[in-house]
C-alpha positions in Angstrom: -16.6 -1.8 -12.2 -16.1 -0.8 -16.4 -12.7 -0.9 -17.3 -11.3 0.8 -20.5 -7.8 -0.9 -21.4 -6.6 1.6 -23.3 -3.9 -0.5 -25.4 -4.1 -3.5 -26.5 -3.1 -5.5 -29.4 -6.5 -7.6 -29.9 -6.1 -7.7 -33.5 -2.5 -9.8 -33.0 -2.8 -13.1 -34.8 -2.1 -14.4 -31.3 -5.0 -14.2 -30.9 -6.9 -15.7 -34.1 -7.3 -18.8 -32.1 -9.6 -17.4 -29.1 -10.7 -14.6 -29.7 -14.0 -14.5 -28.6 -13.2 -16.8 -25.7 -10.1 -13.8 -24.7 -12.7 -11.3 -25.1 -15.0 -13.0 -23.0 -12.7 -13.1 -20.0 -11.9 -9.4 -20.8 -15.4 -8.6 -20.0 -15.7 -10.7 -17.4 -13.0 -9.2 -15.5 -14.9 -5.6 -16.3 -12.7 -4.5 -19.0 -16.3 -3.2 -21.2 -13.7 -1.4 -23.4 -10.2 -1.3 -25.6 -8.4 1.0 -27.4 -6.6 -1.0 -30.4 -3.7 0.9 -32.2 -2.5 -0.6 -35.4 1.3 -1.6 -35.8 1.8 -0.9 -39.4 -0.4 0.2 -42.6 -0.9 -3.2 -43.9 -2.5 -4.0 -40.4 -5.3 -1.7 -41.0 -7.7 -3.8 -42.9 -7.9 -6.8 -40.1 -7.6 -3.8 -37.5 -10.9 -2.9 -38.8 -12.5 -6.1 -39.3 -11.6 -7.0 -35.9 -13.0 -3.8 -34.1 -16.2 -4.2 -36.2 -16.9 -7.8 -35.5 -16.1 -7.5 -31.5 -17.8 -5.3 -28.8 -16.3 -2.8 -27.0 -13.0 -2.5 -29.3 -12.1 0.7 -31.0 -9.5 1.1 -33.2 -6.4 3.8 -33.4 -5.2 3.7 -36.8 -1.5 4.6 -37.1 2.1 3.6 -37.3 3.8 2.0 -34.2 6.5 3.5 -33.4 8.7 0.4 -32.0 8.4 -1.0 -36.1 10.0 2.5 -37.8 11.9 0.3 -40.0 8.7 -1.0 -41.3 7.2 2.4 -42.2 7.5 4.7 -45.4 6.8 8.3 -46.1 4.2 6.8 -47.8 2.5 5.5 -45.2 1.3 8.6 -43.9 -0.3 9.7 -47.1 -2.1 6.5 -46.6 -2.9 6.9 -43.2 -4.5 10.6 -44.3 -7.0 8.5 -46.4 -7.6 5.7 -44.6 -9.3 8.0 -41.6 -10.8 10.8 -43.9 
């Protein structure tokens, strides 16, 4: 069976340590795929480099909505140009 887990937070720095090895019992579980939504703007540059060093992770660039207090009008301007 493939299983897409469609949110997880793979980029966390909880998991700097074992990545690889988390992601490898991802997969062997059968979870082929995850959807990766970003917390905050300045998460967007590891959220990248994560999803382009590891099969199977996509990224959802936005802004989380349980960290408002962290966000700025700004941030969606950025947002606009980080995708386009």
């Amino acid at each position: 069976m493939r299983l897409v887990d469609s949110h997880s937070h793979f980029d966390a720095a909880e998991f700097d340590a074992d990545r690889a090895q988390a992601h490898a019992r991802a997969l062997a579980a059968g979870v082929t795929r995850q959807v990766v939504p970003a917390v905050d703007a300045a998460g967007w540059p590891k959220l990248e480099q994560v999803c382009s060093e590891v099969t199977g992770l996509f990224p959802a660039y936005g802004l989380h909505p349980m960290y408002l207090e962290s966000h700025r009008p700004e941030h969606l301007r950025e947002l606009r140009d980080w995708i386009g």
